[in-house]
C-alpha positions in Angstrom: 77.3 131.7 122.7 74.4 134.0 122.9 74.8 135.2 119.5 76.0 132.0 117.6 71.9 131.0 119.2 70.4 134.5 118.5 72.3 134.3 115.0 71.1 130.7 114.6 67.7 131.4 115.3 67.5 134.2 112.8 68.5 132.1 110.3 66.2 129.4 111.1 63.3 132.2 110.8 64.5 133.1 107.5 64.9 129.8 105.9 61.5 129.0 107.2 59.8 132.4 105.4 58.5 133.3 109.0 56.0 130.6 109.2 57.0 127.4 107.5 56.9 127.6 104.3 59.6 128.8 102.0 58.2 131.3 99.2 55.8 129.1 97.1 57.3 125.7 97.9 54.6 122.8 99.0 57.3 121.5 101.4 57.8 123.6 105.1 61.0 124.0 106.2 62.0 121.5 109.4 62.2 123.1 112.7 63.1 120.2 114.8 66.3 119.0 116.8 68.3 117.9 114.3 67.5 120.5 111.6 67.9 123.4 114.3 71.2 121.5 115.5 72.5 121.1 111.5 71.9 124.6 111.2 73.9 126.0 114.2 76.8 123.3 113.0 77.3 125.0 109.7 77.5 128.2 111.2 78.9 127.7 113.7 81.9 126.1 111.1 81.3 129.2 109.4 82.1 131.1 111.8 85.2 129.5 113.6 86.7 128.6 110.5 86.4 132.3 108.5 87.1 133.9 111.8 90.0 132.2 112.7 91.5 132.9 109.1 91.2 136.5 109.8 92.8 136.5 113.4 96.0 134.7 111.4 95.9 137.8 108.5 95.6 140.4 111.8 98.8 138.4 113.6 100.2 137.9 110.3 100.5 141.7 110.2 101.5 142.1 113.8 104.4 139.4 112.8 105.9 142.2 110.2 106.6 144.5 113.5 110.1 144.1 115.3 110.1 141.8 117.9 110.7 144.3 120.4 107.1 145.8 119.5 104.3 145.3 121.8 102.7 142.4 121.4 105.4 140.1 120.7 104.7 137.4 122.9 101.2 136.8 121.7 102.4 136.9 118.1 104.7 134.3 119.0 102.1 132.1 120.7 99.8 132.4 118.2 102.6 131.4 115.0 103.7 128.3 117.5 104.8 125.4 115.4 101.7 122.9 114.7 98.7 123.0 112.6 95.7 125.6 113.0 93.2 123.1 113.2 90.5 125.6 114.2 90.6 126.9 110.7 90.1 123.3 109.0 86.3 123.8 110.5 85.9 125.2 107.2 85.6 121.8 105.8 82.6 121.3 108.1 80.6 123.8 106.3 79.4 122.0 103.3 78.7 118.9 104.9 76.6 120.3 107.2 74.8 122.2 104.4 74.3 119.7 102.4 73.1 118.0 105.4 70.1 120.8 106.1 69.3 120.2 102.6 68.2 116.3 103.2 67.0 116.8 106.5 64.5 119.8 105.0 62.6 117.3 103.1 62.4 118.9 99.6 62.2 122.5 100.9 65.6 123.3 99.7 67.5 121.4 96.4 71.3 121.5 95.9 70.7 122.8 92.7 68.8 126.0 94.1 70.6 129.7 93.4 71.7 130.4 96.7 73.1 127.0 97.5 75.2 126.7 94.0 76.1 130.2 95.1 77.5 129.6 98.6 78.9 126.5 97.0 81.2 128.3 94.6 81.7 131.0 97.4 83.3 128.5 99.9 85.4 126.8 97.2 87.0 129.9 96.4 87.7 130.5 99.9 89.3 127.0 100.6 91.1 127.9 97.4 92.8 131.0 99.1 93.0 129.3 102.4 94.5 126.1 100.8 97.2 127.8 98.3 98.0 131.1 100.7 97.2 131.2 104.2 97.5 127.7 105.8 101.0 127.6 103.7 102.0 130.9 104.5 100.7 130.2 108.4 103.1 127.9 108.5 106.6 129.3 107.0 105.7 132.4 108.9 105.6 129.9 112.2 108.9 128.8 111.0 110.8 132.6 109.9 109.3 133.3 113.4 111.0 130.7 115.3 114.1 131.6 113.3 114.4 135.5 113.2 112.3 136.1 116.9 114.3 133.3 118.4 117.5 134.8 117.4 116.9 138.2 118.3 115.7 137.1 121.8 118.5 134.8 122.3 121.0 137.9 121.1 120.1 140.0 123.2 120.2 137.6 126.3 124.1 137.1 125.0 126.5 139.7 124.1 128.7 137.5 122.4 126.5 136.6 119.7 126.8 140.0 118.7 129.8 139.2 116.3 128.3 136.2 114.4 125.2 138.7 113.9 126.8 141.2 112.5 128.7 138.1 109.7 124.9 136.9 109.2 123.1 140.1 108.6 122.9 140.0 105.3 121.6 136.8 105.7 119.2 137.8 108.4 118.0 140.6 106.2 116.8 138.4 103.4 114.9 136.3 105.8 113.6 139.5 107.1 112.6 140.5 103.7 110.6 137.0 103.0 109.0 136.8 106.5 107.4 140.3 105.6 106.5 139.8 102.4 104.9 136.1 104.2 102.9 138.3 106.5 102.0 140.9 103.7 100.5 137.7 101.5 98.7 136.3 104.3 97.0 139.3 105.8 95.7 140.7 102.4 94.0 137.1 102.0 92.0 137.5 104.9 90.7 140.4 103.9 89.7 138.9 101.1 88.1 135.8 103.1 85.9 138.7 105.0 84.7 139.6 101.8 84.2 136.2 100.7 82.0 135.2 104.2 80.3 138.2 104.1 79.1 137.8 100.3 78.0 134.3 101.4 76.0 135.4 104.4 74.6 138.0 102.4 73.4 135.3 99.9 72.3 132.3 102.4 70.2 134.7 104.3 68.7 136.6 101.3 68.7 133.8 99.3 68.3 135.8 95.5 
């Protein structure tokens, strides 16, 4: 928590140009409750919503592992059926951007640089999360529950051990998808770090 505030009031400096006033504009920057409060929303939506994409790509990738690998337990925990609603906190970010923009009283416009550029920055992140990860999040969760399940539950039986051997082919195919799942997923959070870290780049140095 002490960084999201150290981080927080960094930012605050910056978008005030150190003492108020923002480059040349006639209008200083609010520095107030609810512009300070504002700003540590949308970061801190920022960051819970990039950073949990990029713990599901660094699961995903522990999820392509066998499930006698170390770990295994907290890969399954994590992939648990249900929705990742920590990483829907990306929706947060633009309302409460455009939401420092009204409450700094003409300082900043949503048609500056920086802004249309964080804009475009987040859409194309909610583009990735939206067609790759949150689907792939969730038919991993699913070849999870299917593959892991059944491996635990042979091993626990040694009658199974028949039926497994009819199904492998089966099983291999699955095995085949789930990896190539994990493979999809974790290559798009890297991708996401790039993309947050462009954007913090650009809302801090605002070119």
């Amino acid at each position: 928590m002490a960084s999201v505030t150290f981080l927080v009031g960094g930012l605050s400096r910056v978008l005030s140009g150190g003492g108020g006033q923002l480059g040349g504009a006639a209008s200083p920057v609010p520095t107030g409750v609810l512009y300070t409060s504002l700003l540590m929303l949308h970061v801190l939506c920022a960051v819970v919503g990039f950073g949990t994409m990029v713990v599901t790509g660094v699961q995903a990738a522990r999820a392509r592992r066998a499930p006698s690998a170390s770990g295994f337990e907290g890969v399954r925990r994590y992939f648990r059926p249900g929705v990742n609603w920590a990483g829907r906190t990306l929706y947060g970010v633009p309302v409460f951007g455009f939401s420092l923009i009204g409450a700094s009283h003409g300082a900043f416009r949503a048609g500056d640089g920086f802004v249309v550029s964080g804009l475009v920055l987040w859409l194309a992140a909610t583009l990735v999360a939206e067609a790759v990860v949150w689907p792939g999040e969730r038919r991993i969760q699913l070849g999870l529950a299917a593959r892991w399940g059944d491996a635990t539950a042979a091993g626990a039986d040694a009658g199974a051990a028949g039926a497994a051997g009819a199904d492998a082919g089966a099983d291999a195919g699955a095995a085949g998808a789930l990896d190539r799942e994990c493979r999809r997923v974790a290559a798009s959070a890297t991708l996401l770090v790039v993309l947050f870290l462009a954007a913090t780049v650009i809302m801090v140095g605002k070119p």
